[in-house]
N, C-alpha and C positions, 0 to 999 in steps of 0.2 A: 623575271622579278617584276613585282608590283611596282608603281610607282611611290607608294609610302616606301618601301623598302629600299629605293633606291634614293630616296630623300634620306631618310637616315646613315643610310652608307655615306652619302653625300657630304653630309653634317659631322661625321664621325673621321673621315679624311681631312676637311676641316681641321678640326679639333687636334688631329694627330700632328698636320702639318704645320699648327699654330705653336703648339708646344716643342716642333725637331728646330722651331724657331728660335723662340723665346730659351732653348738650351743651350742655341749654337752661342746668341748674347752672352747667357750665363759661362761659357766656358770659353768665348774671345775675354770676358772680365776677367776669369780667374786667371786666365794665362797673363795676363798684362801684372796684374798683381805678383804673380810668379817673379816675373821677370825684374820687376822693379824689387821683391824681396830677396832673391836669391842670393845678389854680391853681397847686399847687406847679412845675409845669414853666414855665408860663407866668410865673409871678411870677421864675423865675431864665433866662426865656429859651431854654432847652435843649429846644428842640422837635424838634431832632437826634435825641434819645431817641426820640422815636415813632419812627424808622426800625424800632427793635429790635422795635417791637410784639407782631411774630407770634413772635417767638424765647420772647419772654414766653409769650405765649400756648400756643408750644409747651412750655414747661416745665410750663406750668400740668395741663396734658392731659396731660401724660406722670406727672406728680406725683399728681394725682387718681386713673388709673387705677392704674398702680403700687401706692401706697397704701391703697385701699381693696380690692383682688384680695387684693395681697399680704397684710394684715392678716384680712379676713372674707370673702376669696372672694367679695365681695360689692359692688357699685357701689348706686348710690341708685336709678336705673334697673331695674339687675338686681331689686334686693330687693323694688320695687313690681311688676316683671314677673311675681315668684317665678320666677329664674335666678340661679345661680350658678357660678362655674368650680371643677372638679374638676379635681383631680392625686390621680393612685394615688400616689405618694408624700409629699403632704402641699403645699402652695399657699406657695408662700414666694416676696418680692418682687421676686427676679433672674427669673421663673418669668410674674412681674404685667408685668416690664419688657417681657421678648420678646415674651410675646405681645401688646403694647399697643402695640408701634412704628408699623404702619401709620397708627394712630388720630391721630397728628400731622395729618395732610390726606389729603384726602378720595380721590386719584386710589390711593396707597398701600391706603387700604382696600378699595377695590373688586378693585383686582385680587388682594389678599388673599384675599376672597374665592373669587372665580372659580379663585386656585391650590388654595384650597380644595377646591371641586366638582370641580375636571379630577383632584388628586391626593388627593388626603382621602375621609374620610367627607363624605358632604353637610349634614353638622349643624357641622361645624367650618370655622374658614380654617385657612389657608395655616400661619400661626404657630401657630393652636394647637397642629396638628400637630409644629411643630419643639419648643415649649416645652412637651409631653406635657401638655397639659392640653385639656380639654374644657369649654362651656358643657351644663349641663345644667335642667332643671327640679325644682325645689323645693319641698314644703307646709311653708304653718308650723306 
């Protein structure tokens, strides 16, 4: 392998490993949440509710990501990867929403990706490209 190619690869492990992060968060949150609602569901019987579970879930992931882009360009993940999203015009959180849609489930992200590689730069997906922003690498 070339060295561009093994910069990319580089950047793309990165990226993977910033996000097996920022999920693990996402799913230590939800489990606490679990726990704290459970007795309470179970004590009123409305175990009905778990149906919503993932809708939850998806809020949570879309609220996490959203938020922390939008606000510092920056997820927990990213920051410990040193990655951040760039916009030439400034990161603002309708900008954190787009490109974060896929991230709901997993079949979305993948082929995010791969419209990525077929249409994009190979260092961006599919959404970055719609919502002009880029993942890039960072020093602190």
């Amino acid at each position: 392998m070339n060295e561009t190619s093994d910069k990319v690869q580089n950047f793309w492990i990165k990226r993977f490993l910033a996000l097996i992060i920022d999920m693990g968060i996402l799913t230590l949150l939800l489990w606490i949440i679990t726990v704290i609602a459970y007795p309470l569901i179970a004590a009123a019987n409305a175990f009905a509710i778990l149906n919503y579970w993932s809708l939850l879930a998806a809020f949570l992931i879309m609220g996490y990501f959203t938020y922390m882009e939008g606000k510092d360009s920056v997820t927990m993940g990213k920051s410990i990867m040193k990655l951040r999203v760039n916009s030439v015009d400034g990161m603002n959180y309708k900008k954190a929403f787009l490109r974060n849609l896929s991230k709901i489930l997993w079949i979305p992200l993948i082929l995010d990706v791969i419209l990525g590689f077929l249409f994009g730069d190979s260092n961006d997906r599919y959404l970055d490209k719609i919502s002009k922003t880029a993942v890039v690498p960072f020093e602190n």
